[in-house]
PDB file of N, CA, C and O in Angstrom:
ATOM      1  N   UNK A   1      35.667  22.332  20.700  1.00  0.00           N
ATOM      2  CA  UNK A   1      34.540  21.600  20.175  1.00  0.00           C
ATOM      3  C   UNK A   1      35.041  20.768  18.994  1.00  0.00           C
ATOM      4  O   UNK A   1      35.687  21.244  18.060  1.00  0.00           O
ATOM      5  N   UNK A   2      34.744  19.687  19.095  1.00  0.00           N
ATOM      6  CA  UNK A   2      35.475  18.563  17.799  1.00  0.00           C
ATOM      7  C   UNK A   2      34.474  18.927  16.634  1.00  0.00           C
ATOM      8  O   UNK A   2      33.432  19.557  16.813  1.00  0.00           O
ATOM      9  N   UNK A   3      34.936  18.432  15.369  1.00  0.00           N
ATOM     10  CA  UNK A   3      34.477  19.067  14.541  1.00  0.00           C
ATOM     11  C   UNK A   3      32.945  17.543  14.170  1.00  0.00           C
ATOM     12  O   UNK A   3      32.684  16.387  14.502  1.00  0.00           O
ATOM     13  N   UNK A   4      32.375  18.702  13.272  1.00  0.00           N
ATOM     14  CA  UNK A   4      31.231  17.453  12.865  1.00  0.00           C
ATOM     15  C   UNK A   4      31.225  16.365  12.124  1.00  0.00           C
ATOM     16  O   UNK A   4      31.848  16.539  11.077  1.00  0.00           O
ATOM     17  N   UNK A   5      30.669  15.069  12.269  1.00  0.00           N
ATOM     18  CA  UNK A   5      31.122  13.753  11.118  1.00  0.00           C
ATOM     19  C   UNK A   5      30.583  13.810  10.400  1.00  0.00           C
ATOM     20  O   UNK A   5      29.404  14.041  10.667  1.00  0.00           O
ATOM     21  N   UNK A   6      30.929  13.669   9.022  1.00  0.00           N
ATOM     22  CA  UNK A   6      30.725  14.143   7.653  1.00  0.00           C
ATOM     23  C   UNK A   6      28.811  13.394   7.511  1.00  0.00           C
ATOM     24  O   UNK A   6      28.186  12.531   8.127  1.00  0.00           O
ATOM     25  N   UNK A   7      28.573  14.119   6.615  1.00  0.00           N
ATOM     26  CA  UNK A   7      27.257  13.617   6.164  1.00  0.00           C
ATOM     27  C   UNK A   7      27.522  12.507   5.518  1.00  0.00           C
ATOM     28  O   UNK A   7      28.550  12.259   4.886  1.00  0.00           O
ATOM     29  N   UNK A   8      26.097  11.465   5.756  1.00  0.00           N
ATOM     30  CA  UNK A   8      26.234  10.586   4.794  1.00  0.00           C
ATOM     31  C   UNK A   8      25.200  10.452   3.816  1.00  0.00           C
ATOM     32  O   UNK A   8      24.757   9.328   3.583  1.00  0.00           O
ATOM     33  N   UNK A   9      24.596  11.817   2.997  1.00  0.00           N
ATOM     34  CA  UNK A   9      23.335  12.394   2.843  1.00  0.00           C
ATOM     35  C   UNK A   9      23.911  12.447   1.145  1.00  0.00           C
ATOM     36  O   UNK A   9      24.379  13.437   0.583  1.00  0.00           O
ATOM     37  N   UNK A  10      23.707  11.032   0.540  1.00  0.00           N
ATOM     38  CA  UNK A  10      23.858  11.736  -0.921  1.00  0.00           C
ATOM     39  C   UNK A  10      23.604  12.451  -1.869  1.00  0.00           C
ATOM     40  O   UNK A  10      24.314  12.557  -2.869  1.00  0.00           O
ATOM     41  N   UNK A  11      22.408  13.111  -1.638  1.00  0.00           N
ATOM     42  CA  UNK A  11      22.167  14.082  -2.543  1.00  0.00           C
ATOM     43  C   UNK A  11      22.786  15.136  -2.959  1.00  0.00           C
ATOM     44  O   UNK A  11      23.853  15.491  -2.457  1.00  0.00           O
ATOM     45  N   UNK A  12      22.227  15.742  -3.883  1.00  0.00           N
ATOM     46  CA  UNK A  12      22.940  17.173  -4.538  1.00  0.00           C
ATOM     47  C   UNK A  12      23.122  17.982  -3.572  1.00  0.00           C
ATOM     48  O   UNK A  12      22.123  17.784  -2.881  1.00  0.00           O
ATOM     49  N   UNK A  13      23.586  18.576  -3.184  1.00  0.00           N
ATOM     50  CA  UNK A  13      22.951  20.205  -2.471  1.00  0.00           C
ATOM     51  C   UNK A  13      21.997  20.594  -2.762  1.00  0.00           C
ATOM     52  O   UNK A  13      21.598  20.242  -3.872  1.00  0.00           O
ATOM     53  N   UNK A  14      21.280  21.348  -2.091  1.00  0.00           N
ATOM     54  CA  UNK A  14      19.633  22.132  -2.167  1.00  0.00           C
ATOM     55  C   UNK A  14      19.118  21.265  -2.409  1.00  0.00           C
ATOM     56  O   UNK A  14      18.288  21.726  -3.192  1.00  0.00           O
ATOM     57  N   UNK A  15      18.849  19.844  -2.330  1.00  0.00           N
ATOM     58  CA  UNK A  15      17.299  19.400  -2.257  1.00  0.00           C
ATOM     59  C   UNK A  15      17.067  18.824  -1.396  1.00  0.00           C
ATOM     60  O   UNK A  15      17.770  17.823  -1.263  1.00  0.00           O
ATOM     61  N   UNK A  16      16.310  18.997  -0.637  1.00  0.00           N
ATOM     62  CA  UNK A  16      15.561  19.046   0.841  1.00  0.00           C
ATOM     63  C   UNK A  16      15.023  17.354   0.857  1.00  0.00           C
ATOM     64  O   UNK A  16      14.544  16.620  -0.007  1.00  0.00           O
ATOM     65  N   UNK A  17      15.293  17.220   1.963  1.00  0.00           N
ATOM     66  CA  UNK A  17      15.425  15.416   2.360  1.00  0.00           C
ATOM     67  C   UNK A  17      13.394  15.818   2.525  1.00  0.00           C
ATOM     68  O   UNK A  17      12.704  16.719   3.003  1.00  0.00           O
ATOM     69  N   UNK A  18      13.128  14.254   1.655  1.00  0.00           N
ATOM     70  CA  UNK A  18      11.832  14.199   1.885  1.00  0.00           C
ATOM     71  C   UNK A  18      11.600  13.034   3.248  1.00  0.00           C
ATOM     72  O   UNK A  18      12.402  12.152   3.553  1.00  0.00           O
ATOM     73  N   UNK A  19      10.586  13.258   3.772  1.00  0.00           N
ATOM     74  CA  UNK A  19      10.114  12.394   5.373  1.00  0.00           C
ATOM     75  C   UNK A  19      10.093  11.362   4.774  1.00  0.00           C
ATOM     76  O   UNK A  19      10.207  11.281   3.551  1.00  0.00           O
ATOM     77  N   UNK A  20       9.918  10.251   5.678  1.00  0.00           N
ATOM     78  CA  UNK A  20       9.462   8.351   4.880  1.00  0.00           C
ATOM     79  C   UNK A  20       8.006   8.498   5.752  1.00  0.00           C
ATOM     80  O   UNK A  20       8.017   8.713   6.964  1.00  0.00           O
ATOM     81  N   UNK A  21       6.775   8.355   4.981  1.00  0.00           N
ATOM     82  CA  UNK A  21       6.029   8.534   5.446  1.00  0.00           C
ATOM     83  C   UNK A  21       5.471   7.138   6.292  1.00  0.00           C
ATOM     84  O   UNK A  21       4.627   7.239   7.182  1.00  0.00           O
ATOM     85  N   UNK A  22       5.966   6.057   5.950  1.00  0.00           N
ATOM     86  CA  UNK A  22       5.921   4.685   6.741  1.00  0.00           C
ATOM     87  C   UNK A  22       6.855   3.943   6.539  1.00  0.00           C
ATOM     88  O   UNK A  22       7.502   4.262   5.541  1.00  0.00           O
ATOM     89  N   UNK A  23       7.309   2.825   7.218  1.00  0.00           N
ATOM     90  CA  UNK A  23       8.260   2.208   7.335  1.00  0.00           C
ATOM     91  C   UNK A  23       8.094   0.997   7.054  1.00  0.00           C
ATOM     92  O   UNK A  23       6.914   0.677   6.914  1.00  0.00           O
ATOM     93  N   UNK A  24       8.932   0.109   6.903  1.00  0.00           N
ATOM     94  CA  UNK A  24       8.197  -1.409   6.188  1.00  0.00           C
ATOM     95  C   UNK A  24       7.950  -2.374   6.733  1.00  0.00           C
ATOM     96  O   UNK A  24       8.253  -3.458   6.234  1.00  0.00           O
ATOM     97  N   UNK A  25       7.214  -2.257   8.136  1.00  0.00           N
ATOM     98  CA  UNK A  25       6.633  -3.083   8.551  1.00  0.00           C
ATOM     99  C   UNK A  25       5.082  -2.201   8.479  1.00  0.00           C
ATOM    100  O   UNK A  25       4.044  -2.857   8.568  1.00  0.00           O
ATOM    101  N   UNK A  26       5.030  -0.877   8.334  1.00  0.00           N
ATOM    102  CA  UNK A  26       3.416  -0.888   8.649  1.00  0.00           C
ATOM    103  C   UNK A  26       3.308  -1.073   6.883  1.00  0.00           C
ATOM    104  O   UNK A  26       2.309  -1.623   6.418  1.00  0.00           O
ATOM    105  N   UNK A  27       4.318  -0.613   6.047  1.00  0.00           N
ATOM    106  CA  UNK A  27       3.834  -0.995   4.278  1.00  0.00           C
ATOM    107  C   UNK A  27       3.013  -2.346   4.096  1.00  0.00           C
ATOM    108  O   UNK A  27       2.077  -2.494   3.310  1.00  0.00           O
ATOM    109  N   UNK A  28       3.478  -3.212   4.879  1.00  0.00           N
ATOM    110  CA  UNK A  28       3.783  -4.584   4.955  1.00  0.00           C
ATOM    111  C   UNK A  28       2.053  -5.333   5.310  1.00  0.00           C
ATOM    112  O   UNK A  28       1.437  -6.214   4.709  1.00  0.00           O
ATOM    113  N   UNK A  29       1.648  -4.405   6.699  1.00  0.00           N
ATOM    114  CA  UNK A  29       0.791  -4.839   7.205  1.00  0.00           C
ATOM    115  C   UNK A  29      -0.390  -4.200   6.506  1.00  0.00           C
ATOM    116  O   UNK A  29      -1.451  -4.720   6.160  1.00  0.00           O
ATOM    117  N   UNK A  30      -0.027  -3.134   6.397  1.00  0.00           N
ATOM    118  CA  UNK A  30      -1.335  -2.320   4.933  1.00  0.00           C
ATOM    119  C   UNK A  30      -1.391  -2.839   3.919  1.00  0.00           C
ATOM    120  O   UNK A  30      -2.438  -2.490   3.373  1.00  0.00           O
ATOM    121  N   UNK A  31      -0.449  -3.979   2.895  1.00  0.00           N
ATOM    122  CA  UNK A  31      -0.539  -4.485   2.089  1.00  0.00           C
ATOM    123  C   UNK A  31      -1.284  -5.849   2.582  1.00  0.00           C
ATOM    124  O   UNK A  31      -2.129  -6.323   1.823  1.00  0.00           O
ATOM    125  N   UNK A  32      -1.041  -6.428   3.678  1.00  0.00           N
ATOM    126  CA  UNK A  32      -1.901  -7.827   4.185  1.00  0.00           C
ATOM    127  C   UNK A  32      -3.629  -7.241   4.493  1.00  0.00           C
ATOM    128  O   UNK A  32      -4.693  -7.860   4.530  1.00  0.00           O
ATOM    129  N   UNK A  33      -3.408  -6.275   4.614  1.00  0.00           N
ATOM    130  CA  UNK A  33      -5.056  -6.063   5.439  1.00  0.00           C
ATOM    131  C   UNK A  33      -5.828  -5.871   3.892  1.00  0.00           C
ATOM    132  O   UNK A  33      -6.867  -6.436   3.551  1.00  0.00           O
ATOM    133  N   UNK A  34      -4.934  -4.817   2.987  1.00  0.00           N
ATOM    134  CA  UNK A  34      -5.993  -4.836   1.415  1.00  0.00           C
ATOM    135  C   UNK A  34      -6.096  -5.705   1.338  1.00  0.00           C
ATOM    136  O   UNK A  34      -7.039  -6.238   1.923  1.00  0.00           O
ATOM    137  N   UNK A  35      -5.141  -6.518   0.508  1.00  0.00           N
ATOM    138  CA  UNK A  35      -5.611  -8.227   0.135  1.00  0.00           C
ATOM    139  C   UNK A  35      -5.951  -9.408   0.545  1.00  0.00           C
ATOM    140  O   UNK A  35      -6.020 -10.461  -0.088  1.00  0.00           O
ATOM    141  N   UNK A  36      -6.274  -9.058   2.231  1.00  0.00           N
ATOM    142  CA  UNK A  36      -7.140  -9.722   3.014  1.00  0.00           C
ATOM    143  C   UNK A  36      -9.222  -9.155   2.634  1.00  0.00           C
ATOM    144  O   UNK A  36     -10.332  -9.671   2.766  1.00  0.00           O
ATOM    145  N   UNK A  37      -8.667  -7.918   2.168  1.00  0.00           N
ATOM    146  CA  UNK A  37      -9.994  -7.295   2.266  1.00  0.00           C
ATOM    147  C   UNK A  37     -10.119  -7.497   0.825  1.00  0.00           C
ATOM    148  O   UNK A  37     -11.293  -7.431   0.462  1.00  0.00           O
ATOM    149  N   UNK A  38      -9.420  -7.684   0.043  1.00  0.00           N
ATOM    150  CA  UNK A  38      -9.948  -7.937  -1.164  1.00  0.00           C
ATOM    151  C   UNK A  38     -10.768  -9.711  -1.582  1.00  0.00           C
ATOM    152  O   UNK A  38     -11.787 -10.045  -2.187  1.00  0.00           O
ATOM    153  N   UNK A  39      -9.693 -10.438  -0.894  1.00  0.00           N
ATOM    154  CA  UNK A  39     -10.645 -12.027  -0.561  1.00  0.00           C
ATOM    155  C   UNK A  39     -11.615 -12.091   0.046  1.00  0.00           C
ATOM    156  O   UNK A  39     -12.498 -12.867  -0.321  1.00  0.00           O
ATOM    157  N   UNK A  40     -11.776 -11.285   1.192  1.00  0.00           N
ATOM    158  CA  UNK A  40     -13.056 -11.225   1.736  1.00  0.00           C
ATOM    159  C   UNK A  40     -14.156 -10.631   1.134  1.00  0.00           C
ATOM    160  O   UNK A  40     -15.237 -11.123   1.458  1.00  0.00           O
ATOM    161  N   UNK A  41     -14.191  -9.244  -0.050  1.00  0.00           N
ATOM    162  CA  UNK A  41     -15.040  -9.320  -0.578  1.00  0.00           C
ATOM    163  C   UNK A  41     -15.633 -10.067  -1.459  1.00  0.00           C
ATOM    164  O   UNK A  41     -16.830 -10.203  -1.715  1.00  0.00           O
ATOM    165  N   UNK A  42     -14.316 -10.737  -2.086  1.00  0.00           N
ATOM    166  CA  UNK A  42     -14.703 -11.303  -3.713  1.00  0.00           C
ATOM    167  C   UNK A  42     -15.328 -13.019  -2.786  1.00  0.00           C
ATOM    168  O   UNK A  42     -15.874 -13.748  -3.615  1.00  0.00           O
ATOM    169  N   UNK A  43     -15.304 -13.678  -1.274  1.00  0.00           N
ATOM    170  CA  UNK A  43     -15.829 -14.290  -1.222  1.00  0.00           C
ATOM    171  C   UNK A  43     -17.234 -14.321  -0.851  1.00  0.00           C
ATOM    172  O   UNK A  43     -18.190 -15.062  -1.083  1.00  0.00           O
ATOM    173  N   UNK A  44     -16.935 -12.821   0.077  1.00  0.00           N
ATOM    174  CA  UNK A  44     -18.398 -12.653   0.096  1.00  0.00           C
ATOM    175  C   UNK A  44     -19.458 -12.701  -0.535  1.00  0.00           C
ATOM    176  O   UNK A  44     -20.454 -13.352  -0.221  1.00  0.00           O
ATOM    177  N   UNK A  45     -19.242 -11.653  -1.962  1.00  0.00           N
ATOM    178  CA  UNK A  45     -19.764 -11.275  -2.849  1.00  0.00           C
ATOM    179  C   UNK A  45     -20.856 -12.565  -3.576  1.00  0.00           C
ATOM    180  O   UNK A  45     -22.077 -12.628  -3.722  1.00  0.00           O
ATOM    181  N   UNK A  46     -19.304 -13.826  -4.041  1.00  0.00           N
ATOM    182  CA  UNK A  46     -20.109 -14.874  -4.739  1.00  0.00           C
ATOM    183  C   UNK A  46     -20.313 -15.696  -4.373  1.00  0.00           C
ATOM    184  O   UNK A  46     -20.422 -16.710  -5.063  1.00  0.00           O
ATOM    185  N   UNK A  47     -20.560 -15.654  -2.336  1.00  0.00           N
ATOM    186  CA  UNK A  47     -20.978 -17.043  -1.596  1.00  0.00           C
ATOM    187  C   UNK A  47     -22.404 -16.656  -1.012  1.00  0.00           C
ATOM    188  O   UNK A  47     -23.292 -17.503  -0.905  1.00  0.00           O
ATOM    189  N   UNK A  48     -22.554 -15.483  -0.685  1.00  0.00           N
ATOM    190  CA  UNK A  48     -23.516 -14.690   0.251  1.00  0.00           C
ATOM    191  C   UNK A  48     -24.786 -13.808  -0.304  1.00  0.00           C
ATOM    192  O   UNK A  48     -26.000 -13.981  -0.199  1.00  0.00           O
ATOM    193  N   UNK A  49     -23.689 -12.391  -1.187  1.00  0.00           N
ATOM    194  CA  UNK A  49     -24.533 -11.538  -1.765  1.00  0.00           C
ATOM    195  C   UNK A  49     -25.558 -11.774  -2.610  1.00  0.00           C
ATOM    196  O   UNK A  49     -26.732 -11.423  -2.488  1.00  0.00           O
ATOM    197  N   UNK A  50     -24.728 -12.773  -4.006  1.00  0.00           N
ATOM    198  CA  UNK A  50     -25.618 -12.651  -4.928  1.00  0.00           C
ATOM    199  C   UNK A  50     -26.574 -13.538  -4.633  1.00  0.00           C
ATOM    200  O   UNK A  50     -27.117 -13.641  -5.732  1.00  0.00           O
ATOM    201  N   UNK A  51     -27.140 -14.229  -3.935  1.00  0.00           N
ATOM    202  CA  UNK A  51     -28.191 -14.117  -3.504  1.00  0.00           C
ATOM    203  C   UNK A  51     -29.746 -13.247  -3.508  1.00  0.00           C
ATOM    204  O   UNK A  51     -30.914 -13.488  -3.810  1.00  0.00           O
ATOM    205  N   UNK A  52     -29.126 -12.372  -3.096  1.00  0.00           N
ATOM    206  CA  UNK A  52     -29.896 -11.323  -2.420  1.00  0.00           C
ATOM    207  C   UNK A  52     -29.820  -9.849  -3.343  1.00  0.00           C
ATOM    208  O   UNK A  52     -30.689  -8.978  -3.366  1.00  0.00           O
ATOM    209  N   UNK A  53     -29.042  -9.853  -3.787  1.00  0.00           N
ATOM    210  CA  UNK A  53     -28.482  -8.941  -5.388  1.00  0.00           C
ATOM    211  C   UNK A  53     -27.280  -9.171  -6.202  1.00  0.00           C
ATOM    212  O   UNK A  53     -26.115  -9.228  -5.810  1.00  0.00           O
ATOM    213  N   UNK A  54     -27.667  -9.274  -7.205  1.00  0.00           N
ATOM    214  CA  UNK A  54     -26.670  -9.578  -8.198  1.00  0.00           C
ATOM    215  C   UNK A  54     -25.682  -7.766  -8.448  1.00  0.00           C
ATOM    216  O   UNK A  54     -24.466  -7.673  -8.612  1.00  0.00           O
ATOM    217  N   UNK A  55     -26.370  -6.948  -8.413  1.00  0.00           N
ATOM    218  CA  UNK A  55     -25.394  -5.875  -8.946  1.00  0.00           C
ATOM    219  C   UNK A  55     -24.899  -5.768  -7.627  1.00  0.00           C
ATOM    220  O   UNK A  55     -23.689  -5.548  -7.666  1.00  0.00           O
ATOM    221  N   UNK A  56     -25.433  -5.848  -6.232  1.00  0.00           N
ATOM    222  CA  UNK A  56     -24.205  -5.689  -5.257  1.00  0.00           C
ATOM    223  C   UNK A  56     -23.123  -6.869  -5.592  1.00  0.00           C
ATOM    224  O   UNK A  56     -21.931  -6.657  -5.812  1.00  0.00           O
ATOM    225  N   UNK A  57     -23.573  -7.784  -5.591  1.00  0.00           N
ATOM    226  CA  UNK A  57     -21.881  -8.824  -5.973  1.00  0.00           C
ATOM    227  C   UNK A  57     -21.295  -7.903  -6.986  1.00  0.00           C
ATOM    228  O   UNK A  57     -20.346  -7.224  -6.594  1.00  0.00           O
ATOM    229  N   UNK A  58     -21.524  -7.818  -7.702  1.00  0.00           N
ATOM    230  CA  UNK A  58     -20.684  -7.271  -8.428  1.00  0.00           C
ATOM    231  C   UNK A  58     -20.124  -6.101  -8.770  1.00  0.00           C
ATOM    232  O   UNK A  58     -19.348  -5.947  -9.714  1.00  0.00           O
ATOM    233  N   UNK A  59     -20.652  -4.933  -7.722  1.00  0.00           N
ATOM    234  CA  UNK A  59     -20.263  -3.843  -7.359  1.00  0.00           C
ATOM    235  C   UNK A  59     -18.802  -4.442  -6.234  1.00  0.00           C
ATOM    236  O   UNK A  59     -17.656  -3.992  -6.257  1.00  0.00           O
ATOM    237  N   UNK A  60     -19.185  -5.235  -5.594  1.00  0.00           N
ATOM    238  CA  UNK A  60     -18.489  -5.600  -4.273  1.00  0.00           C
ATOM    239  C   UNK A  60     -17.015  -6.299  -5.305  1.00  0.00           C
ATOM    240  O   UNK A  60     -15.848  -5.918  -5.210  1.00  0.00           O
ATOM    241  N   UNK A  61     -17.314  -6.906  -5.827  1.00  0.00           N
ATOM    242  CA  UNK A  61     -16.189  -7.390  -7.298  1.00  0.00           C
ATOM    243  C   UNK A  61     -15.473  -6.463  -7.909  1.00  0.00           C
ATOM    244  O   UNK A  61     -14.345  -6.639  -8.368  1.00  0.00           O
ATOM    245  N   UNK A  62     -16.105  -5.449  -7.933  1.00  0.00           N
ATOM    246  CA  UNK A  62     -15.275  -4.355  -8.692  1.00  0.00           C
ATOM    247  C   UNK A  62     -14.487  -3.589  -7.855  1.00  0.00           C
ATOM    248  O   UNK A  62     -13.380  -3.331  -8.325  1.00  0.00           O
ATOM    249  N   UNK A  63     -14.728  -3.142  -6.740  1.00  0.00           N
ATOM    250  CA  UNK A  63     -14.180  -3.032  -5.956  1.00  0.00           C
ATOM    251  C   UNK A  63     -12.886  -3.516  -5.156  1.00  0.00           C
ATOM    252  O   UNK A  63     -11.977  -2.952  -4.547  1.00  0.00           O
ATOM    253  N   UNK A  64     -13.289  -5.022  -5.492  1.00  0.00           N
ATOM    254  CA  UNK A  64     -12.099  -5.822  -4.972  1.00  0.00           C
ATOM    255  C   UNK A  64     -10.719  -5.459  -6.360  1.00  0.00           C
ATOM    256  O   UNK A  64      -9.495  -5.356  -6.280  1.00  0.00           O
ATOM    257  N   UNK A  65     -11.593  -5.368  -7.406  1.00  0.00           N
ATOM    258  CA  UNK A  65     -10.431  -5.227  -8.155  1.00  0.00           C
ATOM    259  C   UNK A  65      -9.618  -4.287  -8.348  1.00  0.00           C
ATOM    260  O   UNK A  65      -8.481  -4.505  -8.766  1.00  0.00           O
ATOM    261  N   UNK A  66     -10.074  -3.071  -8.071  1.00  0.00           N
ATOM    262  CA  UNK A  66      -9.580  -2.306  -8.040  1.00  0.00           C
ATOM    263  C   UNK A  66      -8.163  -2.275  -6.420  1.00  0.00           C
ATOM    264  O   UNK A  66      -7.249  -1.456  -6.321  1.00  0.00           O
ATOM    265  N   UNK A  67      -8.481  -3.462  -5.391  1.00  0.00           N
ATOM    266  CA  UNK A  67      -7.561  -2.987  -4.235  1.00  0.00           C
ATOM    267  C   UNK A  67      -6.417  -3.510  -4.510  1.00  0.00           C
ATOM    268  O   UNK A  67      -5.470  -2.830  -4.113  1.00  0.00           O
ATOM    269  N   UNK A  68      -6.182  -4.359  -4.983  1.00  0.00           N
ATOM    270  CA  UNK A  68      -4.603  -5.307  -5.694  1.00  0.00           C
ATOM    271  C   UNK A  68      -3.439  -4.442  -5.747  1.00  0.00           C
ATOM    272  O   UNK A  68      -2.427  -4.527  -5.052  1.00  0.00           O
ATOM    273  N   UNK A  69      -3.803  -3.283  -6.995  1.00  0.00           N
ATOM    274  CA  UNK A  69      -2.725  -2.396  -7.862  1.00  0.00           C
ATOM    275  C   UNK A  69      -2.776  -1.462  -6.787  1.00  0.00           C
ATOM    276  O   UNK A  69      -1.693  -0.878  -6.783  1.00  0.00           O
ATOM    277  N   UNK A  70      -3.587  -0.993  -5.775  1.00  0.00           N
ATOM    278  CA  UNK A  70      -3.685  -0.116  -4.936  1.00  0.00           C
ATOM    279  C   UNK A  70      -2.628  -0.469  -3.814  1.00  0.00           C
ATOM    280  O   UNK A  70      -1.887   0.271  -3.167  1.00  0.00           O
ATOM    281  N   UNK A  71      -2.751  -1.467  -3.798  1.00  0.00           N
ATOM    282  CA  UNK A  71      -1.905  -2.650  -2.367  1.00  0.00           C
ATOM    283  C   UNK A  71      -0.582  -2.256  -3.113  1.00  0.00           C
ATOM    284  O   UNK A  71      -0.042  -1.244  -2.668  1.00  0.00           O
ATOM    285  N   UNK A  72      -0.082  -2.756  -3.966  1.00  0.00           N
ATOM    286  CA  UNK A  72       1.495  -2.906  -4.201  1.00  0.00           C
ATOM    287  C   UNK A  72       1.935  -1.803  -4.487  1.00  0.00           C
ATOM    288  O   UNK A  72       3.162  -1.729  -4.428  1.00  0.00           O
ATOM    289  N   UNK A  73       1.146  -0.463  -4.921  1.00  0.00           N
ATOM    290  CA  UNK A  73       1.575   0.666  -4.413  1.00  0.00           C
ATOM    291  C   UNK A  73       2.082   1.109  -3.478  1.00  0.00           C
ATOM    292  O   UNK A  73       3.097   1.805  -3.464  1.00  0.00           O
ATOM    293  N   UNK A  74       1.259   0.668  -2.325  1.00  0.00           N
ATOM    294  CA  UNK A  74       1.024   1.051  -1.151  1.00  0.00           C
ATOM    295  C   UNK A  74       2.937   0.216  -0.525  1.00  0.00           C
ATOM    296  O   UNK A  74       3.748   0.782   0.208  1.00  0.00           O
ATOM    297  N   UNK A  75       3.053  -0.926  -1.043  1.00  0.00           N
ATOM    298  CA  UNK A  75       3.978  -1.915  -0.459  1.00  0.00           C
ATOM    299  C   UNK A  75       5.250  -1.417  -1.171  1.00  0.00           C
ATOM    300  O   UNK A  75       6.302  -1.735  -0.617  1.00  0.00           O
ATOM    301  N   UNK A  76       5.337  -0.697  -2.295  1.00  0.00           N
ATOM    302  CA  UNK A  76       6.426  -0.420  -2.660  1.00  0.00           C
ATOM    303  C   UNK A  76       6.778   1.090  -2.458  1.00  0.00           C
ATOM    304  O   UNK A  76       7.554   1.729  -3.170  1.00  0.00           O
ATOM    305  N   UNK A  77       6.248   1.450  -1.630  1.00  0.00           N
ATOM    306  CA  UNK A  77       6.202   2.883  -1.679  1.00  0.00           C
ATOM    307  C   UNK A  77       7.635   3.624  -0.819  1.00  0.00           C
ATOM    308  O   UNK A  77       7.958   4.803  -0.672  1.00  0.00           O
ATOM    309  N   UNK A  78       8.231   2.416  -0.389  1.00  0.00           N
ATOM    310  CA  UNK A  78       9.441   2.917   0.394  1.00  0.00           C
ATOM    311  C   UNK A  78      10.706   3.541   0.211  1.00  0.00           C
ATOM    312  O   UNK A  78      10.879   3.465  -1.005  1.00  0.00           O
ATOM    313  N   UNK A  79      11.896   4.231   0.811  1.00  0.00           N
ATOM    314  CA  UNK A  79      12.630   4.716   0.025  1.00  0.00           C
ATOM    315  C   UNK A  79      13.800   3.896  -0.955  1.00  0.00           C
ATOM    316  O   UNK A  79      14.472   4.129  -1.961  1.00  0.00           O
ATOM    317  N   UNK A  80      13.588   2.825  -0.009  1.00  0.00           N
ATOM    318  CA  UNK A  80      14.799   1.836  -0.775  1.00  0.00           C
ATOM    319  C   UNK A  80      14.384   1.619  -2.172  1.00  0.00           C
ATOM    320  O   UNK A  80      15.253   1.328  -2.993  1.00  0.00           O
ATOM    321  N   UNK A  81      12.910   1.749  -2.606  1.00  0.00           N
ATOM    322  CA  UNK A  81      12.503   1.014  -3.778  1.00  0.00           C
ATOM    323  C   UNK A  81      12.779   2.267  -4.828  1.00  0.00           C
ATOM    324  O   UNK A  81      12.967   2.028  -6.021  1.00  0.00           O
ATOM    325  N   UNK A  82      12.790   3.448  -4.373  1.00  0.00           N
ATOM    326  CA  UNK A  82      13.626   4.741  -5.486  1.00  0.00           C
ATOM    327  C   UNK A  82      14.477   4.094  -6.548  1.00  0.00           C
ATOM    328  O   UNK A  82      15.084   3.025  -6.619  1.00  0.00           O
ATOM    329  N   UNK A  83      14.306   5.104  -7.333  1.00  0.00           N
ATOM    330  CA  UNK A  83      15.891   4.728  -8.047  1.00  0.00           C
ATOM    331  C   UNK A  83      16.260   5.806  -8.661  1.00  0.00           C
ATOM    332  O   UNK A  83      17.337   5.839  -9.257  1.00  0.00           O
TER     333      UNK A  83
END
C-alpha cells in the first residue's frame, strides 16, 4: 500500500476543520437579492406607500436600512476572507 500524500491542512493540530457553510457564488447571489430587496423597498416605500401611510414608509425605510450591513456580512463571510 503506497503511503499517504501529505496534508495540505495548515492548521495547528487539534483544531477541527470548520464546514464552509456557502460558497461564493450563492454569497454572491444572497448579497444581490438583499440589495435588490433593499431598493425595492426604499422605492416602494416613497413612490407608493406613503400615500396610504406615512409610518409604514417608514417602517419599510428602516428596514431597508438595516439590510446593507447585513448583505456584506453575508458576502464576506467566506473562508478566504479569514485572517
Amino acid at each position: 500500500m503506497p503511503p499517504s500524500p501529505p496534508s495540505r491542512d495548515d492548521r495547528p493540530p487539534g483544531r477541527a476543520r470548520q464546514p464552509h457553510l456557502f460558497g461564493l457564488v450563492s454569497r454572491e447571489r444572497a448579497y444581490l437579492i438583499l440589495m435588490g430587496t433593499c431598493l425595492v423597498l426604499i422605492a416602494l416605500a416613497w413612490t407608493l406607500i406613503w400615500r396610504y401611510s406615512t409610518v409604514a414608509a417608514v417602517t419599510m425605510s428602516a428596514v431597508a436600512l438595516c439590510i446593507p450591513p447585513l448583505a456584506v456580512i453575508i458576502a464576506n463571510a467566506g473562508p478566504k476572507n479569514r485572517q
